[in-house]
C-alpha positions as CSV (number, residue, x, y, z in Angstrom):
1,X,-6.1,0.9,-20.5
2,X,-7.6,4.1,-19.7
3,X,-10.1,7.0,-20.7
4,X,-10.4,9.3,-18.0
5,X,-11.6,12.9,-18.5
6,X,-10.1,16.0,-17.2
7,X,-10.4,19.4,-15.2
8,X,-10.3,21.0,-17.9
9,X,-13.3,19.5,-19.9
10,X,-11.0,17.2,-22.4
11,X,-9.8,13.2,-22.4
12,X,-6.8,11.7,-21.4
13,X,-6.5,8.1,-23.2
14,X,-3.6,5.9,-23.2
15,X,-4.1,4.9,-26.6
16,X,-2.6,8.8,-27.7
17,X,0.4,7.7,-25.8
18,X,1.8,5.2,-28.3
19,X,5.7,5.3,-28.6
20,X,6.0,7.8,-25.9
21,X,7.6,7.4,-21.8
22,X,4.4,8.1,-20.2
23,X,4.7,9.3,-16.3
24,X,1.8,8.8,-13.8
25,X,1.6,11.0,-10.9
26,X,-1.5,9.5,-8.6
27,X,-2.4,12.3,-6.4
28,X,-4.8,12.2,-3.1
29,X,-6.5,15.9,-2.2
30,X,-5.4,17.6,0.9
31,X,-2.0,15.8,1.5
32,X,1.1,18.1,1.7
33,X,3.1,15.4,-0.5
34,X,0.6,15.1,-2.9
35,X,1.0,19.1,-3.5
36,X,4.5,18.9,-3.8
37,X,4.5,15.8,-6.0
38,X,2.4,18.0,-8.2
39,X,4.6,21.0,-8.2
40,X,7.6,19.0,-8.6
41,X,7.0,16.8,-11.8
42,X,5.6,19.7,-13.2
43,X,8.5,21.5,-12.7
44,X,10.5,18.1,-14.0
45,X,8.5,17.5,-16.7
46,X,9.5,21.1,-18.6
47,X,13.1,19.8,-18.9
48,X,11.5,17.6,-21.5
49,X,9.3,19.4,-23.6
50,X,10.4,18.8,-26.6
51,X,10.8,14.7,-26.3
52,X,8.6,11.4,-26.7
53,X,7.7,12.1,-23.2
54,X,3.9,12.4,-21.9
55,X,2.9,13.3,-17.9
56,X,-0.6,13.1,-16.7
57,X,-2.1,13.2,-12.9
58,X,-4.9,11.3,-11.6
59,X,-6.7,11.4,-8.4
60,X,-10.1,9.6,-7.6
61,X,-11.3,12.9,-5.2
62,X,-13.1,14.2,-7.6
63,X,-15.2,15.7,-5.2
64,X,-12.3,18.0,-4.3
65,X,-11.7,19.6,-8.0
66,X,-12.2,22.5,-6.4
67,X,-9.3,22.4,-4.4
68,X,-7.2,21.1,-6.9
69,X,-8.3,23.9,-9.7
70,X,-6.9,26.3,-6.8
71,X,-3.6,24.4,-5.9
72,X,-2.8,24.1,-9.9
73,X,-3.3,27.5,-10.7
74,X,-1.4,28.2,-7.5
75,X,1.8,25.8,-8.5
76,X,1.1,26.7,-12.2
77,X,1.0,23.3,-13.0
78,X,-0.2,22.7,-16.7
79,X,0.3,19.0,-16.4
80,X,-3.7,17.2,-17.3
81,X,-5.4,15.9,-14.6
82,X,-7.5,13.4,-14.9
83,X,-10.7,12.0,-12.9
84,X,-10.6,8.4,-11.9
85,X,-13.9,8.4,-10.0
86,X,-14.7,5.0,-10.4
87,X,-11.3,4.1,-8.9
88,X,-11.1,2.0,-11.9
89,X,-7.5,2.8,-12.4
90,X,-6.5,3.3,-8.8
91,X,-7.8,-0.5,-8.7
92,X,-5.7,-1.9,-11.7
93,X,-2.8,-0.2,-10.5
94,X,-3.5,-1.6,-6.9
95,X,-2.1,1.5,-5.0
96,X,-1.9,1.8,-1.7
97,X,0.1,4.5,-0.7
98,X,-0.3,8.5,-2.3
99,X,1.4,10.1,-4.6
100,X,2.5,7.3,-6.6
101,X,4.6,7.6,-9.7
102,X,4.4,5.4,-12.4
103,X,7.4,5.3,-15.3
104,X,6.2,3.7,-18.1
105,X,8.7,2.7,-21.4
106,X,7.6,3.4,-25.4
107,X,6.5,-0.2,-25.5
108,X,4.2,0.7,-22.2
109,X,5.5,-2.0,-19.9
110,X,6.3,-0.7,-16.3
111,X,10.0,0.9,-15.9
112,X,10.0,2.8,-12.6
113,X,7.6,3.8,-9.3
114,X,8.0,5.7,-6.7
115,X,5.7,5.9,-3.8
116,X,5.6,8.8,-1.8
117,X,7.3,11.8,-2.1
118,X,10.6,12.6,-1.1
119,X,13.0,15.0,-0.7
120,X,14.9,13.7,-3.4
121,X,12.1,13.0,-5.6
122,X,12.6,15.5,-8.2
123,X,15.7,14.4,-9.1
124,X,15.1,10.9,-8.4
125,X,12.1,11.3,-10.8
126,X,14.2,13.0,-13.9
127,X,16.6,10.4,-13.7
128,X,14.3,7.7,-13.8
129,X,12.5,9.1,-17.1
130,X,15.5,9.8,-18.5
131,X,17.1,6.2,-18.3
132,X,13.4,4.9,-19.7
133,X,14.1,7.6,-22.7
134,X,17.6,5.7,-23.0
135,X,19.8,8.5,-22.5
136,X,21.7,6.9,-19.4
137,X,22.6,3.2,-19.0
138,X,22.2,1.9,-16.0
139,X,25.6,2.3,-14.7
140,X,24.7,6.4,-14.4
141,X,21.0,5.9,-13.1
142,X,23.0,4.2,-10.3
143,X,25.4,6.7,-10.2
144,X,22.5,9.6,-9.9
145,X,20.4,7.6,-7.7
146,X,23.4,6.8,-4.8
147,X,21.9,9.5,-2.4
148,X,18.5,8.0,-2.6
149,X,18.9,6.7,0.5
150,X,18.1,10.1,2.0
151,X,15.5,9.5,0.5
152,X,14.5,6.5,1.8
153,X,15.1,7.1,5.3
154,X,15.0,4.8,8.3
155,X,13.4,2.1,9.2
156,X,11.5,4.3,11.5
157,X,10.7,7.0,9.1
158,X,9.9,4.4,6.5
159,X,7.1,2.9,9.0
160,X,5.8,5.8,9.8
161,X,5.4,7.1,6.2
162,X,2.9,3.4,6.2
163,X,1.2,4.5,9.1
164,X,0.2,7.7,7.8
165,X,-0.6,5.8,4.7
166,X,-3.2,3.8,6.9
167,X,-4.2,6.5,8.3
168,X,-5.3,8.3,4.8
169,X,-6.6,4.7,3.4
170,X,-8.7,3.9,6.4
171,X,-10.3,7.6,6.4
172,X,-11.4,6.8,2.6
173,X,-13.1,3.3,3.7
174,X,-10.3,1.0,2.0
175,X,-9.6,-0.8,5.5
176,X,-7.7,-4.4,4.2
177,X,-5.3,-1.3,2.3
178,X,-5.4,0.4,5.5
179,X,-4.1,-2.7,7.0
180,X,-1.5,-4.3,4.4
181,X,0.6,-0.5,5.0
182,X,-0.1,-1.5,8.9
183,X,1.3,-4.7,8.5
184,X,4.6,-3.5,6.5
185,X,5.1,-0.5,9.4
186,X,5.0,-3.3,12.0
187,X,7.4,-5.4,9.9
188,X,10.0,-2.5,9.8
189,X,9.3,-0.9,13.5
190,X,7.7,-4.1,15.5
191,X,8.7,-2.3,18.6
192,X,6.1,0.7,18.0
193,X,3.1,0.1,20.3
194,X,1.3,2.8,18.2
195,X,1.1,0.4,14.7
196,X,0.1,-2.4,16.8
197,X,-2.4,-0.6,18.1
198,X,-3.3,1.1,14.7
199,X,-4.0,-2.6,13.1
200,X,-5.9,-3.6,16.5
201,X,-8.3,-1.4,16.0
202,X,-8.3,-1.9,12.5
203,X,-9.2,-5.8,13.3
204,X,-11.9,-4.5,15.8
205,X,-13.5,-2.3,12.5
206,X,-13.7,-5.3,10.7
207,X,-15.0,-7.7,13.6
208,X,-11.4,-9.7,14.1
209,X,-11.8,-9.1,17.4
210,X,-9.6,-12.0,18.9
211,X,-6.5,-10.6,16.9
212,X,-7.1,-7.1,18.3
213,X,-7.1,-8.5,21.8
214,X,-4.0,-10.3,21.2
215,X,-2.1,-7.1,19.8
216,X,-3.8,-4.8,22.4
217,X,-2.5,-7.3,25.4
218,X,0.9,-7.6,24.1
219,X,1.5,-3.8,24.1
220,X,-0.2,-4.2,27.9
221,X,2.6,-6.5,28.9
222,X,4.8,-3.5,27.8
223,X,3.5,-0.9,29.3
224,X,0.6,-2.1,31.8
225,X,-0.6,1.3,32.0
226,X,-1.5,2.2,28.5
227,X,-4.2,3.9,27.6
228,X,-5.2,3.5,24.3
229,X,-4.2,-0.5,24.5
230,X,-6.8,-0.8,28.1
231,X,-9.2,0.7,26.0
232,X,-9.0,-1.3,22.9
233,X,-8.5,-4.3,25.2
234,X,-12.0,-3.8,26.4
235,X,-13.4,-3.1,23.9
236,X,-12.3,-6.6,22.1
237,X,-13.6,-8.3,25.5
238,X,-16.6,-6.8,25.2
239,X,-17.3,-8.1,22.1
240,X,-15.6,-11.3,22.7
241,X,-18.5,-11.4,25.5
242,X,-15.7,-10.9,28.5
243,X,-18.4,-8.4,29.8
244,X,-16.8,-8.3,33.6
245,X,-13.4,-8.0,32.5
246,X,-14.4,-5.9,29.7
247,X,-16.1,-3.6,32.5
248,X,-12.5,-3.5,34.3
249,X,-10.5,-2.6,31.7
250,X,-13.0,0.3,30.3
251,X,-13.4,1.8,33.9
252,X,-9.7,2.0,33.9
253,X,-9.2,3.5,30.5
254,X,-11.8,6.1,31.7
255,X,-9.9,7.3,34.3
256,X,-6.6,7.3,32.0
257,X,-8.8,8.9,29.9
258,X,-7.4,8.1,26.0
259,X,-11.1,8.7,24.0
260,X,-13.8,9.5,27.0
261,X,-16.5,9.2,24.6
262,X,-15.2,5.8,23.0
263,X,-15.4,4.2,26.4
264,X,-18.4,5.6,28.0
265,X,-20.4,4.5,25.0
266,X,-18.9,0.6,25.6
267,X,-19.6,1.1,29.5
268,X,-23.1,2.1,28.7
269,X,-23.6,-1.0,26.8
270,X,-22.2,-3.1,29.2
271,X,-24.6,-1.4,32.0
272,X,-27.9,-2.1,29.2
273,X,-26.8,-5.4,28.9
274,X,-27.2,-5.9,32.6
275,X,-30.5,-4.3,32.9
276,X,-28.9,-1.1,34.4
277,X,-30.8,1.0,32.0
278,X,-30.9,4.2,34.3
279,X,-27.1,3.9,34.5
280,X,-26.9,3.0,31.0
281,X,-28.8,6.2,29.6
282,X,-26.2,8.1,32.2
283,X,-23.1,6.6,30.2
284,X,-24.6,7.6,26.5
285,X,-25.3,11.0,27.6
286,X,-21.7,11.7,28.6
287,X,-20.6,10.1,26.1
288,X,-22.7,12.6,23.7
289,X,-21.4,15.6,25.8
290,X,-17.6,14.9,25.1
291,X,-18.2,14.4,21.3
292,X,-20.0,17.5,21.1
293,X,-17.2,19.2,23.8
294,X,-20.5,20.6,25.5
């Protein structure tokens, strides 16, 4: 159940969608597919005016109404949009990936979702709302849904579309959401040093530090000279209290240079903890010049 009130001043309720195919377009602010998603059911949704069928969007970043006030005039999208800012419905839902589209029947049990947006998504999406409505069986949803595999994409493609995912999730603070679409990237592209290294230092934000070691020194067996794993490799010594070796691997990921400011900042801590405060101070302030590219 849901009450969640709009751009536009009013309410959406789920209780004024009795009897009706209710679609749910979960949007996130400032990603490309969340415009298109937009534009496209939209679009979609005027092939059914005049049927028991209901569309709403939802996005929690409220704080960007601005933005989206400009891309819906823009799109001339009429579709509501409502405001989850408690994340209340983002958390019943349990979403983890955006845009997400929800298909719900008459009887408002679950009938379809898609996640993402593709480049089949429009007509992927009117099928869909169609075979809720009941006019196709499920012998022609099949038939209309065949190329969906274009869709779909690789198994590459498909883990990269859950690393970007991360990426988005971790940015907003939900890091165990962040790391479940890390886990399913690695599962469909374990050879990508990049995801490994993605959840490592997602383990090293939330103090798994022996897990992000482990990732960060199998990626080093690969490649023995790679930067971002050296780095995150001492990094997780460090705090693992491997302060010599930590020391080693830092020094070298300075020279190969992946985030300067990252490791002078662990380098300076390593130098405090051994009393070398002068040489300490020295670290922090270079660190401090590269993040402010001064």
């Amino acid at each position: 159940a849901y009450r969640l009130p709009t751009t536009d001043g009013t309410f959406i309720d789920n209780t004024d969608s009795k009897d009706k195919v209710v679609v749910l377009v979960y949007l996130s602010a400032e990603q490309k597919s969340s415009e298109l998603a937009a534009a496209d059911s939209s679009e979609v949704f005027k092939k059914f005016k005049d049927t028991p069928v209901r569309m709403v969007h939802v996005t929690a970043d409220v704080v960007h109404k601005p933005y989206f006030d400009r891309l819906r005039a823009e799109q001339g999208v009429e579709v509501p949009l409502g405001l989850d800012a408690s994340r209340k419905l983002y958390g019943e839902l349990g979403l983890i990936v955006f845009p997400t589209t929800i298909i719900s029947d008459r009887a408002g049990k679950l009938a379809h979702v898609i996640s993402t947006r593709g480049p089949e998504y429009p007509r992927v999406l009117e099928a869909y709302i169609r075979h809720t409505l009941g006019d196709i069986d499920e012998t022609e949803l099949t038939d209309r849904l065949r190329a969906r595999s274009s869709e779909m994409g690789s198994p590459k493609s498909l883990a990269s579309r859950h690393r970007s995912a991360a990426r988005l999730l971790r940015e907003k603070g939900l890091i165990e959401d962040a790391r479940r679409e890390l886990v399913k990237a690695m599962e469909l592209d374990p050879a990508d040093a990049n995801i490994r290294l993605d959840l490592a230092d997602i383990d090293l934000s939330s103090g798994a530090n022996t897990e992000a070691l482990e990732l960060s020194l199998a990626v080093l067996a690969e490649s023995p000279e790679h930067r971002r794993a050296k780095q995150l490799a001492g990094i997780a010594k460090f705090r693992l209290g491997e302060v010599d070796e930590a020391r080693s691997m830092l020094t070298e990921a300075l020279v190969l240079n992946p985030e300067p400011a990252r490791v002078l900042y662990y380098l300076g801590r390593i130098d405090e903890m051994q009393g070398q405060t002068r040489e300490a101070l020295q670290r922090y302030r270079e660190a401090a010049e590269h993040l402010l590219d001064e």
